[in-house]
Each structure stands twice: as structure tokens, then as C-alpha cells.
C-alpha positions in Angstrom: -77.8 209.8 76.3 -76.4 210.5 79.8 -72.9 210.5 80.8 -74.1 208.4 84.3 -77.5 206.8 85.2 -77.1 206.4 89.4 -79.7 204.0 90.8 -80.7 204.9 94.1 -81.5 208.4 96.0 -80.0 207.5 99.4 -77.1 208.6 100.7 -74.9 206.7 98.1 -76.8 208.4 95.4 -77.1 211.4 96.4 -73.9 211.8 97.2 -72.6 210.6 94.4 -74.8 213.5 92.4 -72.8 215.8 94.8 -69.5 215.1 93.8 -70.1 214.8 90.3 -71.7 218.3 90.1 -68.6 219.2 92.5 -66.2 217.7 90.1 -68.2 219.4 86.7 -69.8 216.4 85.9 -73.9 217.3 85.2 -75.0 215.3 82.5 -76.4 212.4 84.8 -79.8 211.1 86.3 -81.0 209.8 89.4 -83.4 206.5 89.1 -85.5 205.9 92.6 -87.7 203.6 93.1 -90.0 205.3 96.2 -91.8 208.6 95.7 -89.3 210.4 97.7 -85.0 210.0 98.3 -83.5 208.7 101.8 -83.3 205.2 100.6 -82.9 203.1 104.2 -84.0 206.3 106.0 -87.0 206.4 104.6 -87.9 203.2 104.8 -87.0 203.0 108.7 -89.6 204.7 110.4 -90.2 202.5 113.4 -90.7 203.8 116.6 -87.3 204.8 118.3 -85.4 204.2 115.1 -81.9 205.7 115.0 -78.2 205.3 114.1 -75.6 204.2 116.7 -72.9 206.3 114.9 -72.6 209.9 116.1 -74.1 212.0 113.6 -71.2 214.5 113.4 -69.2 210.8 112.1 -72.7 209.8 110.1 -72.8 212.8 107.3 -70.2 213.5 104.7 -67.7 216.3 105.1 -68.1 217.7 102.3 -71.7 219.1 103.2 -71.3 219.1 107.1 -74.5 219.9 109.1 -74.1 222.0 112.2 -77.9 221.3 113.2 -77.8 218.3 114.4 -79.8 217.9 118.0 -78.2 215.7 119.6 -75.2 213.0 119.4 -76.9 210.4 117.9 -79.9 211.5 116.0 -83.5 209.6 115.5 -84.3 208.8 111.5 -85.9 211.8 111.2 -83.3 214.0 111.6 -81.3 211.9 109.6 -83.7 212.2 106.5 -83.9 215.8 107.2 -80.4 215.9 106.5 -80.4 214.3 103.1 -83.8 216.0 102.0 -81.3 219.4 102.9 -78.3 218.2 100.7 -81.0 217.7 98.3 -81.6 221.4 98.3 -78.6 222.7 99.2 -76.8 221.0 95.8 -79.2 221.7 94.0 -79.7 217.6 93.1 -83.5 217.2 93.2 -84.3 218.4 89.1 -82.0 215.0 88.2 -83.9 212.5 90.5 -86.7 210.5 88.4 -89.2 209.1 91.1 -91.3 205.6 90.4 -88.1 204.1 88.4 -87.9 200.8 89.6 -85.0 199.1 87.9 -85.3 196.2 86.2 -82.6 195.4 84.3 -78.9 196.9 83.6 -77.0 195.5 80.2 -73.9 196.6 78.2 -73.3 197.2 74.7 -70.1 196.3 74.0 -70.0 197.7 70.4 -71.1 200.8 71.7 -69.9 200.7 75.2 -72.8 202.1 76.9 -75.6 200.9 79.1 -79.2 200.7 78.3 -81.3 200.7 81.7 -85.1 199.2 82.2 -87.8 200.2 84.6 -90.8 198.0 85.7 -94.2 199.3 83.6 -92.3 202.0 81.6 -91.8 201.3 78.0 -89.1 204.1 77.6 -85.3 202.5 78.4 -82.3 204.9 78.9 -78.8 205.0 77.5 -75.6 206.2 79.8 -71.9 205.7 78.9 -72.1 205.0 83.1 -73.8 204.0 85.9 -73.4 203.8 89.1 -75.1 200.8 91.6 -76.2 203.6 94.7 -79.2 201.0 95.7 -77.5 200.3 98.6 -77.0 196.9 101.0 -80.2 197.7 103.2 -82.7 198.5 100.6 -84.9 195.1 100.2 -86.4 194.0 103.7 -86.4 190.3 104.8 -88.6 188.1 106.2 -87.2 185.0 108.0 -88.1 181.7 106.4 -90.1 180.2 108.8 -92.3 177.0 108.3 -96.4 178.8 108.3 -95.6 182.7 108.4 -98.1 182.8 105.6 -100.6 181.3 107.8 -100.7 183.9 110.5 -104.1 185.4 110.9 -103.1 188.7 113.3 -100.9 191.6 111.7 -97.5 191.0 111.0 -95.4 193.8 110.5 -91.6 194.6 109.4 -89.2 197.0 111.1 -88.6 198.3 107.5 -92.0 198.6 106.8 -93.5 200.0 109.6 -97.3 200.3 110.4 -98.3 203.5 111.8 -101.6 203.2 111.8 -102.0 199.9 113.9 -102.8 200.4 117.6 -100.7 198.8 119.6 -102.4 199.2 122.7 -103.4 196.6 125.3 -102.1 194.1 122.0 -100.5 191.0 122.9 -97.3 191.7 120.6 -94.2 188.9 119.7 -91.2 190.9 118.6 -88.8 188.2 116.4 -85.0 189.0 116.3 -82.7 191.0 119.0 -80.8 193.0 116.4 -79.8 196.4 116.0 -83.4 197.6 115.0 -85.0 195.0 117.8 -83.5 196.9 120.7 -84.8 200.5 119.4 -88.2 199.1 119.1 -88.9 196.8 121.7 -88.3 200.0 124.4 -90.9 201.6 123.1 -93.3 198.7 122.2 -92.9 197.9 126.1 -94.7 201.6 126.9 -97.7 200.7 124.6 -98.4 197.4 123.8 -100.5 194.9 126.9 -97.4 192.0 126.6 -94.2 191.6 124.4 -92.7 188.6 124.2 -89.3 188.5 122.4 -88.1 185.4 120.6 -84.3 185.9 121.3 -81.9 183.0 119.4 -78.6 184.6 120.1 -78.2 187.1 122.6 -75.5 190.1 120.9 -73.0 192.0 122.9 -74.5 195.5 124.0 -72.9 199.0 124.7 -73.9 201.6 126.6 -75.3 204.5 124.4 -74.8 207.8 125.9 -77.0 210.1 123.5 -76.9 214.0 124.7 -78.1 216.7 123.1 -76.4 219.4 121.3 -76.5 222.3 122.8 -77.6 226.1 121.0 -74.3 227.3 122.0 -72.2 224.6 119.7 -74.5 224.4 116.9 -73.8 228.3 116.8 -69.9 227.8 117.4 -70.2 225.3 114.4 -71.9 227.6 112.0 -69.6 230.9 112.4 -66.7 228.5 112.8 -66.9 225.2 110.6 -63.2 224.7 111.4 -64.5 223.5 114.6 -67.5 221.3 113.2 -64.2 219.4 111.4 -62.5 219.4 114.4 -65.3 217.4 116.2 -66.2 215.0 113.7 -62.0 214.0 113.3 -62.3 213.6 117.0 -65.0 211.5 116.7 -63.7 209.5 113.7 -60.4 208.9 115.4 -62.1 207.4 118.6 -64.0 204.9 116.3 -60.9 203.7 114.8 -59.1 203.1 117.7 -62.3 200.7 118.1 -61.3 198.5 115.7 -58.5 197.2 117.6 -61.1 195.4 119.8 -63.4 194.4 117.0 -62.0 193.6 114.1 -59.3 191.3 115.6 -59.2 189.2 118.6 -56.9 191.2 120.7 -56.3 192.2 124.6 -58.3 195.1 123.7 -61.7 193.0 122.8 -61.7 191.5 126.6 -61.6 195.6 127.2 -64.9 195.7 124.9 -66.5 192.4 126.2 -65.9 193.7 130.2 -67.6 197.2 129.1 -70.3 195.1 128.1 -70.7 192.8 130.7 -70.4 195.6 133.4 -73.2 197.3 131.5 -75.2 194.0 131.6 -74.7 193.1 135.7 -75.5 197.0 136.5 -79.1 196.7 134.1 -79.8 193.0 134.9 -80.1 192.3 138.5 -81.7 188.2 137.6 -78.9 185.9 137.4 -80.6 183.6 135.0 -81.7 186.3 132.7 -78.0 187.6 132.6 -77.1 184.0 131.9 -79.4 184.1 128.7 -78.7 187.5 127.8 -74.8 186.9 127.3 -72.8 185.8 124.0 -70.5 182.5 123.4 -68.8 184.5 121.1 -66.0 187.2 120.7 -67.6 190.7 120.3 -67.1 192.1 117.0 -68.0 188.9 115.4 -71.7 189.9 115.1 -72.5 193.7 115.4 -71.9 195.5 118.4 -75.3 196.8 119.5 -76.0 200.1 121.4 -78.4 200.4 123.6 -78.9 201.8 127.3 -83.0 201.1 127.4 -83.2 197.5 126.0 -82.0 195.6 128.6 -84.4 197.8 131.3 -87.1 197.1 128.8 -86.7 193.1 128.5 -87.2 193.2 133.1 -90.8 195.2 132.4 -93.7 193.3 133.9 -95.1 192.7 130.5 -92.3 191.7 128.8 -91.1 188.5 128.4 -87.9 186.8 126.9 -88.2 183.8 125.1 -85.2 181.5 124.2 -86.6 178.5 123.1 -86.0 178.1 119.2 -89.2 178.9 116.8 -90.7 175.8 115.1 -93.7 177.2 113.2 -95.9 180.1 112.9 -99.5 179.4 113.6 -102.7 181.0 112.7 -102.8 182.5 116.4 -98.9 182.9 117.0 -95.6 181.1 117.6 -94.7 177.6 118.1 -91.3 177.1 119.8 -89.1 173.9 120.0 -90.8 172.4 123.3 -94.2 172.4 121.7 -95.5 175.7 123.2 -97.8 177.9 121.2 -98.0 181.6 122.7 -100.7 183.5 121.1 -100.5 186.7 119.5 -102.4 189.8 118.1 -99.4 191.1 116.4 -96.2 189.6 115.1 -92.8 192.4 114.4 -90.2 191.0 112.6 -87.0 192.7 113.0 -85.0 190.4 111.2 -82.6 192.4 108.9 -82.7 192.8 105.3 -81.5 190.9 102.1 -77.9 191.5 101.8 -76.5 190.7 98.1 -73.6 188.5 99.3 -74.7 186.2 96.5 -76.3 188.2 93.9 -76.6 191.6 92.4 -79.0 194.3 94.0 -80.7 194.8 90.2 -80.6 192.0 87.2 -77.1 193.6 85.5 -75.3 192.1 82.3 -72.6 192.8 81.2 -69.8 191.7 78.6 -70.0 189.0 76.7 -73.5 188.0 77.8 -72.5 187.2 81.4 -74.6 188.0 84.3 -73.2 189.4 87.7 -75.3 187.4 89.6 -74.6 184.4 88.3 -70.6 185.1 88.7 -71.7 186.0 92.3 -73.8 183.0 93.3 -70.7 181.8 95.3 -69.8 185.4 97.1 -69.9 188.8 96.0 -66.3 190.3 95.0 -65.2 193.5 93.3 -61.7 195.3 92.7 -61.8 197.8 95.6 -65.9 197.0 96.3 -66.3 199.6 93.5 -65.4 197.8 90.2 -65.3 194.5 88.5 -64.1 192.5 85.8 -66.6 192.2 82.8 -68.4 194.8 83.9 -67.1 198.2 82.0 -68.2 201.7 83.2 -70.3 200.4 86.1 -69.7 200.9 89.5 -71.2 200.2 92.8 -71.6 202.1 96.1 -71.2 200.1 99.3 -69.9 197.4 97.2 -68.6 193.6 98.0 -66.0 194.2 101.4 -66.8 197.7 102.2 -68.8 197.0 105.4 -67.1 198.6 109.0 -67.4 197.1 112.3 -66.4 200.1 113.9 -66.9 203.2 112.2 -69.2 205.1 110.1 -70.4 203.5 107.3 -70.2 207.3 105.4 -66.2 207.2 105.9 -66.1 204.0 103.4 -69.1 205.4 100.9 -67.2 208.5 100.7 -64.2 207.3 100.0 -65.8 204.9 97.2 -67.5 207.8 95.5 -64.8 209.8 95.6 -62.6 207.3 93.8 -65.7 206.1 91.0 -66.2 209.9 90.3 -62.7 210.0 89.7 -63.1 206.9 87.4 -66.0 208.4 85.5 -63.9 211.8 85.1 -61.7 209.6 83.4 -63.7 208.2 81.5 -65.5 211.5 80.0 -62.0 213.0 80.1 -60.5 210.8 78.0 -63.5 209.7 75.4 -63.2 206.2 76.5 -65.6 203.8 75.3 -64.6 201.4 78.3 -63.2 201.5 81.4 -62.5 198.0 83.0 -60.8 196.6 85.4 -58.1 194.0 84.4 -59.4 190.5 86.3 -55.6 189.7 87.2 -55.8 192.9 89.5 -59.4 192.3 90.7 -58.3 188.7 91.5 -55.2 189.5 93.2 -56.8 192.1 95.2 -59.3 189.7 96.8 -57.0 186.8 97.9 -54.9 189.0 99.7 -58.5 190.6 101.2 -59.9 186.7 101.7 -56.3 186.1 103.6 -56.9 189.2 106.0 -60.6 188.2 106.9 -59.2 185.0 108.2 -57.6 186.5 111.4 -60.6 189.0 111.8 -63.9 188.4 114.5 -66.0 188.3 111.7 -64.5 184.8 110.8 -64.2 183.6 114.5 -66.5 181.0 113.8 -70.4 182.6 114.7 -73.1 182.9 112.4 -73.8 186.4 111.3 -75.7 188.2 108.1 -71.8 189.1 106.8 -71.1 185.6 106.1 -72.7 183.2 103.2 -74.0 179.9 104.2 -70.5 177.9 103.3 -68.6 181.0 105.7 -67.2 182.9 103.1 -67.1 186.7 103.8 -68.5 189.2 101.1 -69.4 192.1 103.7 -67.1 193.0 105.8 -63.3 195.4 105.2 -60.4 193.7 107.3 -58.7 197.0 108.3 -59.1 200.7 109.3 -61.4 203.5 107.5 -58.0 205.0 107.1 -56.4 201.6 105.3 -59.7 201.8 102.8 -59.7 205.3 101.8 -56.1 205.2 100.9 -57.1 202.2 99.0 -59.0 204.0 97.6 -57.5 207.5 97.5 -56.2 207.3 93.7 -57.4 205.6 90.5 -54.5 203.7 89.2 -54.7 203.8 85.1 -52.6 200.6 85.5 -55.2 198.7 87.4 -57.5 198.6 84.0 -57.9 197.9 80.4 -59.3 201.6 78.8 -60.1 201.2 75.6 -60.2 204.2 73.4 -64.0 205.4 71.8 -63.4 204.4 68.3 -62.8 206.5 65.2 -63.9 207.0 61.5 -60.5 205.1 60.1 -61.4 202.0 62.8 -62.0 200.8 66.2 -58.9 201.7 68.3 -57.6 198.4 70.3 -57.6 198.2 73.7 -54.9 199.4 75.7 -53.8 198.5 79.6 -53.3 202.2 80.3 -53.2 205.3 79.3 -50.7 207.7 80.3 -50.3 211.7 81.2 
């Protein structure tokens, strides 16, 4: 039996494997789906994919890389970094490949978790586990009325094709997202025409990417103090952001005027400016970064469309006013499935109950790491963990750092259960529900954070510095540990333990 079964080899994962080997923890296994780990980064390939957080600010700190090329680095570079911490840790003997989860349940009685994998007959037992499969792991396809019925190639931005030919093809690119404006820049340079089916136009940055020169990367190898002292300056500049973002203040007219001065220098048409600029607060839907989309959109062959999509056709795309525009190719870059209503992976837990079925109204947790009913399981990049402003890494790290602490505990301690108590878990998320009310993200635009009825399961109303003190200490008192049980009887259940 292992100590902790982690589901997922992407960052989460593989950083959680870190710690826990940091923290003498090494009876655990990594379960991964794919063939090979990088979860999202692997499965992002598409040309001119990258991340619009500075890599020095993207990468944990405790396995800094002074190698990176530039300031923000391409998907490649990215993977190369986790395929190195792979290496470097030593983690790649504990990751089984071709595990596709299927099912998570607890046995009270025993309190440990049996795991099941599609096609394999073999289950495993761990007194843990840890949810590392991450929020951007299961692509998405847009329900629209006749996408089966599409006779050219259709292809997701998490799924990329590299062996179609895009040249002299008459290409529609659907969605104006964060991964929209890394492709269609490059589509533009191969494909004959791109037409790009816009329904709300997102608020756009500048994104001044230089590279690194020989001279620092060297100064950050002989001197890793200075690597630190780069990536706090970094961090500290991103959470001054959140002033503008997170909250409608002063400060998000600042943001909004950066954008709109980026807009009137790139976009000389009047009408297409017009079309091109939000009705609502930025920070409510993602900032996006980008210096080459907007010079890509004026091309000759590209074209923007706004009209709303009716249908998909056998030969393309029906908009509102009854146009169809005919295509060779169709690339949806339309997001992924974010569990905001239900799990990642089928889990019960005690008592019989299911998470997703508790969830079907919003995802919540106790800290986005834990919750009630649910003993010795944890998640990575849980319910309310999501940034608008900073690395994404800054949150995850803090949450590992506070679940390996938990499992510690746990192992530590002989605990059959670990649990947090639903009083604290409930508490914990009307004051967070409360917060999100004054927040951007609850302004009142649609956006992949919210559920259909509004309510928000994504996003953290704060700093990164507010969440990792959250986060900073696991509070005994926050939980019901129950005792592993003994020959003379099954010990009862205590709030905490103390010492």
C-alpha cells in the first residue's frame, strides 16, 4: 500500500513528488494518464504557444532554473523545465504512465483509498492521495448546433495537428482567448485566409518578451541569490497588479488606458477599434498579452468576424445574419473543461457520498485543498485558487506546501483520517463568497470562472501573499484526526491532537 497515490504528472504533481521526497516522504506513486509528464504543457503544442507570466515568476523556487531564454518562454522550454525537475529529483522511477483514473473511493473502516484505471484489472491502495490533474487538463469543444457535421478538419488548440498543411487553406479560428491570440499570428504567415469568429473582444496588454542574455544566466548560476532576487522582483510587480484587477479601483482605469493606448497605436481603423474594445472592467475576464495579435487581425487575409455563430455546416460557419463562409479548416480555441461543477476524476468518499454530486452547484473546498467528507484526499489547484494577476505556481506552491504538511501529519501521527471539520470548511467559504462580491470577476460579464447561475468557484479574492499565509500552517484545530485503531478497539475520533 502507498502512503500517497498523486494523479497527475504536471506541475502539480510533480511538484508535489518534490516536496514529499524533500520532506522524507517516498513511499508514493505518480498515476498519468499520457505517455510522458507536463500535463497542460504537453498537451499545448500549438504554434506560438506560451505563458504570459515571466518564467523567472512561472517555476517554483524551490528548483529555480537559471536557463531560461528569454522572459516569457514558448511551451517548449516550459516542458523542458519539468522534464529537468524530473531528473534533477530524481521523480521519474515513481511515475506509472497509461493510468487513466477512473475512479477514487474511501474505506472508511480502513481509512484508505483504493484507486481504478481504465482497462487495468490491478486497483491500488494509499492511506492518501492527492488530486494533481489539474484545472486545464480536459479540452473543450463549444456546443454548437452541427459541429459534428463539418466535413473539413477541425482541430483544438489543446490538441494540435502538426501534420496538417495549412498552406494556401481557407482557415476559421473560433474564440479570441488567451491561446487565440498566440495562434492566429502565426496562422496569418501560413494559411491563404483566416477569418476569426470574435463574440467578446478581451482587454489586451502589451507583451514585451526579451531574451535572456549569456551574461545573467551565468550571474544566476554562480550566484542563485540573484536568480531569487529577480523572481521576488518580478513577483512583487504582479501583485501590485492586482490592485487594478481584482477590484474595481482608480488603478483599473490605469490598466484599461494601457490597453486602449496599446489598441489606438496597433489599430489605425476606427471601426475595427470600435469592435475590438470591451464593455466591461478589465480583470473581469483574463487580461490577455499580446503585442502581434492585433497587427495580425489588419493582414490582408485576415478577417474579423463579429456576427454571432448559428450553426456549423458541412462546408463551414453560419453566423446570425444568414451568412455561410466556407472553410477548409476549422481551430477551436475555446478553453477547456473547468470542474466548477464536478470533480476532475469520479471520487467517493464517506458515507457513500460522491464529490460531484455535492459540487453540482459550485465547487468549494477548505483552503482549495481539503474538504469535508473527503478524509486524506487533497487537491492541487483546487475550488478558489485561480490568480488574476500573478503566477499561477505562487498559489500551487503554496497548496502543496500546506497538503505535504497535512500528509506529514498524517504518517507522523498514524492517523487513520484526517478531515476537515465542515463547520470550518463552511465558514471559510462564506466569508470567501462575501469577498468575491466586490471583486471584477463578479462585475457582472460572462467568463469561464463563473457557473451558469454566477456563482464563482475559480477565482481567490486577494493577494498571492493573503493565500500563502492562508495557507502557510496546517491548523490541527481546523479538523477531526481520528487515531488508526488498536488491538483493545477503534480509538474515537478526536477534533485535534496536540504537541
Amino acid at each position: 500500500m502507498l502512503d500517497v497515490a498523486i494523479i497527475g504528472a504536471g506541475f502539480a504533481g510533480v511538484g508535489t513528488a518534490i516536496r514529499l521526497r524533500q520532506k522524507g516522504i517516498g513511499n508514493f506513486a505518480i498515476f498519468e494518464r499520457g505517455d510522458r509528464v507536463g500535463g497542460t504543457w504537453r498537451d499545448n503544442t500549438y504554434p506560438g504557444a506560451a505563458c504570459d507570466i515571466p518564467s523567472r515568476l512561472y517555476s517554483y523556487s524551490f528548483a529555480p532554473n537559471p536557463n531560461w531564454s528569454q522572459t516569457y518562454s514558448g511551451s517548449a522550454e516550459i516542458l523542458g523545465y519539468i522534464d529537468t525537475m524530473v531528473r534533477e529529483f530524481g521523480i521519474a522511477p515513481r511515475i506509472r504512465f497509461g493510468h487513466n483514473v477512473t475512479g477514487v473511493d474511501y474505506d472508511e473502516a480502513s481509512g484508505t483509498w483504493t484507486v481504478s484505471f481504465s482497462g487495468r484489472r490491478r486497483k491500488i491502495k494509499a492511506r492518501t492521495v492527492v488530486l494533481a490533474s489539474g484545472p486545464l487538463a480536459n479540452a473543450s469543444l463549444p456546443e454548437i448546433e452541427g459541429i459534428e457535421t463539418f466535413e473539413g478538419h477541425k482541430i483544438h488548440s489543446a490538441r494540435w495537428d502538426h501534420d496538417y498543411d495549412f498552406t494556401g487553406k481557407r482557415v476559421a479560428v473560433v474564440g479570441t482567448g488567451a491561446s487565440a491570440v498566440q495562434i492566429i499570428p502565426v496562422l496569418v504567415e501560413r494559411a491563404g485566409s483566416v477569418k476569426v469568429f470574435q463574440r467578446t473582444p478581451g482587454w489586451v496588454l502589451p507583451r514585451l518578451n526579451r531574451e535572456t542574455n549569456a551574461l545573467t544566466r551565468r550571474l544566476y548560476r554562480q550566484l542563485p541569490i540573484t536568480q531569487s532576487l529577480a523572481r521576488e522582483a518580478w513577483f512583487w510587480g504582479h501583485e501590485s497588479v492586482a490592485l487594478g484587477v481584482v477590484w474595481n479601483t482608480p488603478l483599473t482605469r490605469v490598466v484599461e488606458s494601457v490597453a486602449l493606448l496599446h489598441l489606438r497605436t496597433q489599430v489605425r481603423d476606427p471601426w475595427l477599434r470600435r469592435q475590438l474594445t470591451p464593455d466591461f472592467r478589465a480583470g473581469c475576464k483574463r487580461l490577455l498579452m499580446s503585442s502581434d495579435y492585433y497587427p495580425a487581425l489588419q493582414r490582408d487575409n485576415c478577417t474579423l468576424v463579429t456576427w454571432p455563430i448559428a450553426a456549423i455546416s458541412p462546408r463551414g460557419i453560419r453566423t446570425a445574419e444568414g451568412i455561410e463562409h466556407r472553410f477548409d479548416c476549422i481551430v477551436f480555441a475555446t478553453g477547456f473543461e473547468v470542474s466548477k461543477t464536478g470533480s476532475p476524476v469520479p471520487v467517493t468518499g464517506r458515507d457513500g457520498r460522491v464529490l460531484a454530486d455535492e459540487w453540482r452547484r459550485g465547487a468549494y473546498a477548505f483552503k482549495s485543498v481539503t474538504v469535508a467528507g473527503y478524509p486524506n484526499l487533497f487537491l492541487t489547484f483546487g475550488p478558489n485558487s485561480g490568480p488574476g494577476h500573478n503566477s499561477a505556481l505562487v498559489y500551487m506552491e503554496a497548496q502543496i506546501d500546506y497538503l505535504t504538511d497535512a500528509i506529514g501529519l498524517i504518517l507522523d501521527r498514524d492517523l487513520r483520517a484526517l478531515e476537515v471539520r465542515r463547520d470550518r470548511q463552511d465558514g471559510y467559504n462564506a466569508r470567501l463568497q462575501r469577498r468575491l462580491t466586490g471583486t471584477t470577476w463578479n462585475s457582472g460579464c460572462r467568463s469561464w470562472y463563473l457557473t451558469e447561475d454566477g456563482f464563482n468557484a475559480t477565482m481567490y479574492p486577494g493577494f498571492g501573499t493573503q493565500y500563502a499565509r492562508e495557507l502557510a500552517r496546517v491548523n490541527p484545530d481546523d479538523f477531526v484526526l481520528t487515531p488508526a485503531a488498536r488491538a483493545s478497539g477503534e480509538q474515537r475520533p478526536v477534533t485535534a491532537v496536540t504537541g
